[in-house]
C-alpha positions in Angstrom: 115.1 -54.8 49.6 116.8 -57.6 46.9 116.6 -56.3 43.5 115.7 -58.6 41.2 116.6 -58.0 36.9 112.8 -60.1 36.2 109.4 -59.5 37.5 106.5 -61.8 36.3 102.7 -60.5 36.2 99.3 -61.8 35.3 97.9 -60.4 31.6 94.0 -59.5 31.6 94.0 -62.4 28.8 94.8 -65.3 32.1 98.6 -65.5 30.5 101.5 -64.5 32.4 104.5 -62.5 31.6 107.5 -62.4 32.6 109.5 -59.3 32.2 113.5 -59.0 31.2 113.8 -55.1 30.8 117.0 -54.6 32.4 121.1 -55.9 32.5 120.6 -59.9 33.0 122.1 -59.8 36.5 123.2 -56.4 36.3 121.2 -55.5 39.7 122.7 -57.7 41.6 125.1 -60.6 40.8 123.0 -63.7 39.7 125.4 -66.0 42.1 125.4 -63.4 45.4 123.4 -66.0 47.1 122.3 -69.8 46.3 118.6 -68.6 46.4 118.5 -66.4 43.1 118.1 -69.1 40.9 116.0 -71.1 42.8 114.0 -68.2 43.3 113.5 -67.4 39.2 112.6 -71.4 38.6 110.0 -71.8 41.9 108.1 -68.8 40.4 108.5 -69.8 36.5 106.9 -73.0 37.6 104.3 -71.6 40.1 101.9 -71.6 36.8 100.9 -73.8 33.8 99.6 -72.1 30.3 101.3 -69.6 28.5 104.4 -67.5 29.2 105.2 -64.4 27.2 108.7 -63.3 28.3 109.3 -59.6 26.7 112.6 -59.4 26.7 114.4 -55.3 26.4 117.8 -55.9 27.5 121.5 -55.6 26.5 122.1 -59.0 28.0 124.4 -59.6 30.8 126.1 -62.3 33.0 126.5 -65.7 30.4 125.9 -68.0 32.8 122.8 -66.5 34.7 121.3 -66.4 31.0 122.0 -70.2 30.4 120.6 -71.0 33.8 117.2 -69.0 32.6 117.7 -70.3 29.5 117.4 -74.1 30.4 115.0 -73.4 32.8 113.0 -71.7 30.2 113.3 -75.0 28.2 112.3 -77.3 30.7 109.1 -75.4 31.4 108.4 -75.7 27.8 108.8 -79.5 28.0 106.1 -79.5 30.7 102.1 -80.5 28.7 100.5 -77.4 27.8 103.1 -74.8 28.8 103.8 -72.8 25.9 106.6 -69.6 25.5 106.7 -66.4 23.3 109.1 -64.2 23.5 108.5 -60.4 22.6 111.4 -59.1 21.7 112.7 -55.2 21.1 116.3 -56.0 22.3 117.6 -59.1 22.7 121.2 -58.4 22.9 124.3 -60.8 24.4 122.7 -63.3 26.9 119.3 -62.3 26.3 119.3 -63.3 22.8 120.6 -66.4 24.1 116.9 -66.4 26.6 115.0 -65.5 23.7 116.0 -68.7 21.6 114.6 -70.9 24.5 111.3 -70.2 23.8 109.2 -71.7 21.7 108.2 -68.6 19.1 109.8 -65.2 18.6 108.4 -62.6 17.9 110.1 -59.2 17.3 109.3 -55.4 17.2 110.0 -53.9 13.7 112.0 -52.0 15.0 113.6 -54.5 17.3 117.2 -55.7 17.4 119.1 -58.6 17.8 122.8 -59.0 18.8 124.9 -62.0 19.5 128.7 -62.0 20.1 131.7 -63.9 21.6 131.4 -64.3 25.3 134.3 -62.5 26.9 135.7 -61.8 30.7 138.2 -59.7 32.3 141.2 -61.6 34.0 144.3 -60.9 36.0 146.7 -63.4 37.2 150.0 -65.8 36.1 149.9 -66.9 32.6 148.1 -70.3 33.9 144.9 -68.2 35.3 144.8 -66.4 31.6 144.7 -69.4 30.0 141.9 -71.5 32.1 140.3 -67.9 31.7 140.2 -69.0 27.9 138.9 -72.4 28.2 136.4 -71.3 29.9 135.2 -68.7 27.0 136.1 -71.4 24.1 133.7 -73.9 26.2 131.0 -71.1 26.9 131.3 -70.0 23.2 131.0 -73.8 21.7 127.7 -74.1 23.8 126.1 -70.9 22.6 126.9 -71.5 19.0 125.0 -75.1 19.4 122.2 -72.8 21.4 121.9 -70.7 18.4 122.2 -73.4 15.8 119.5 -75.9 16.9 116.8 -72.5 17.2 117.8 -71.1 14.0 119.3 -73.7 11.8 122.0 -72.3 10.9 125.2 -74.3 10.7 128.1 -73.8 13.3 130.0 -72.5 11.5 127.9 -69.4 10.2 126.5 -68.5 13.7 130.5 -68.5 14.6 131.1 -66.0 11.8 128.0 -63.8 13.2 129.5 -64.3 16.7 132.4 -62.7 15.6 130.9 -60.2 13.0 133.0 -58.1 10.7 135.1 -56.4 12.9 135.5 -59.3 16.0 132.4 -57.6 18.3 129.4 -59.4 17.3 126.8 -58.9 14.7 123.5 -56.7 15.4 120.1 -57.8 13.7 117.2 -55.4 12.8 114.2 -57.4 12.9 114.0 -58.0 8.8 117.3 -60.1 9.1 116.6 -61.2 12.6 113.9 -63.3 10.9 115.5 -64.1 7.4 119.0 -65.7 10.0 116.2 -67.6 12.0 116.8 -65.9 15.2 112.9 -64.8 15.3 110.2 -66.5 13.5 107.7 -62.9 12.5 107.9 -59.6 13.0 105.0 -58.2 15.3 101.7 -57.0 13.6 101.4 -53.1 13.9 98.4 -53.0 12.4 97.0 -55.6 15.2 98.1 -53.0 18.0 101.0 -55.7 19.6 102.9 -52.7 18.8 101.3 -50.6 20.9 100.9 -52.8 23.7 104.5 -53.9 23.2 105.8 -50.5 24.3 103.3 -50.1 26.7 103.8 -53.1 28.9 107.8 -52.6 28.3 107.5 -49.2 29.8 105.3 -50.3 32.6 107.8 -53.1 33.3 110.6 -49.7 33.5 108.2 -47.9 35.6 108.0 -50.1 38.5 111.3 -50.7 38.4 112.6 -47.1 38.3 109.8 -46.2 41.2 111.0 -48.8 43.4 114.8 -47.6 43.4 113.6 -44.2 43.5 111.3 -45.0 46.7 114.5 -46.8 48.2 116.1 -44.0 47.8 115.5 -41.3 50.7 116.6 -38.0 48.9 114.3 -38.8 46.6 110.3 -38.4 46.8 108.1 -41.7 47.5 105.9 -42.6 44.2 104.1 -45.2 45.2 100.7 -42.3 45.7 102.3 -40.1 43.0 99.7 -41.0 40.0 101.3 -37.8 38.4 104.9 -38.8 39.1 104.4 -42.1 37.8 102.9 -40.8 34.3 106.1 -38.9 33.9 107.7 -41.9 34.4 106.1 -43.8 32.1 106.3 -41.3 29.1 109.5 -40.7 29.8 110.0 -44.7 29.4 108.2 -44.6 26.3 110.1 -42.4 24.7 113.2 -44.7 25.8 111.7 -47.3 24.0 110.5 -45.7 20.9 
């Protein structure tokens, strides 16, 4: 069976959600086939209303996250459609997904993290540098990403790009919202908290049982309501 790094679902509330709790192309290669992407867009605009995209990842392939990125966009452009995303980790390319959408929210004890896009080349001195073109093109286009969503100027989200010691600069959610990369920090006290981590973890839990039912060594849980619950606290606990 495919693998897939994003799963949507329908919320009791009639909204849907869309799920980033893994590497952004770190199941298989975003590219491997022309029907990926055109996959993630059919289903992103199978629906109308409300999308809340909780995004727990450490980010991933750049391009695959601008592709989700625009298309994120261009659903918001669409009358009516509205995006939130719920954020605990937003690091690399999925902070660059988060700052398509049209509010961000994040955990308090949610992170962050933008950085320089790199690669790993070998080759002649002439593959080297077209390698960093590439990255100075990629890197110009994030830094105007992150500008227009938070208002900072270029030049500042380069500095944070490059943080103090040239690998990026992480966020907790208090300066994550002061920089303008989310716009409030979710309510506790309201139970989003709760039902942050909970739908996070349930996000983990299929995934996990659908490698472990691929797997033949290893038991089947789709019936195992006492496998899955040791699953899912053991998903919580990941997240808290």
């Amino acid at each position: 069976m495919r693998k897939q790094f994003w799963s949507f679902a329908s919320a009791a509330d009639g909204r849907r959600e869309l799920y980033l709790t893994n590497e952004i192309s770190g199941q298989e290669c975003w590219w491997s086939d022309v029907v990926t992407p055109n996959e993630f867009r059919a289903q992103l605009m199978s629906g109308r209303g409300e999308v809340r995209v909780w995004i727990d990842s450490p980010g991933g392939d750049a391009f695959a996250g601008a592709a989700i990125y625009q298309m994120l966009r261009e659903y918001s452009r669409i009358d009516g459609n509205h995006t939130v995303a719920m954020v605990t980790l937003a690091a690399s390319a999925a902070s660059l997904v988060a700052m398509a959408c049209d509010v961000i929210r994040i955990s308090l004890l949610g992170t962050v993290m933008i950085h320089e896009p790199w690669s790993v080349v070998a080759g002649k001195a002439i593959e080297h540098r077209a390698t960093a073109e590439v990255l100075e093109n990629i890197r110009q286009a994030q830094i105007r990403a992150y500008s227009e969503r938070t208002g900072q100027s270029e030049e500042k989200i380069l500095e944070l790009m490059q943080g103090t010691d040239g690998n990026g600069t992480y966020m907790n959610a208090h300066q994550a919202v002061e920089l303008g990369f989310a716009d409030a920090i979710i309510d506790a006290e309201g139970g989003e908290m709760n039902a942050m981590a909970m739908a996070i973890a349930a996000a983990r839990v299929a995934s996990l049982a659908d490698e472990v039912g691929e797997d033949p060594e290893k038991p089947v849980l789709a019936d195992n309501t006492e496998a899955r619950m040791a699953l899912m606290r053991s998903a919580l606990m990941a997240w808290i």
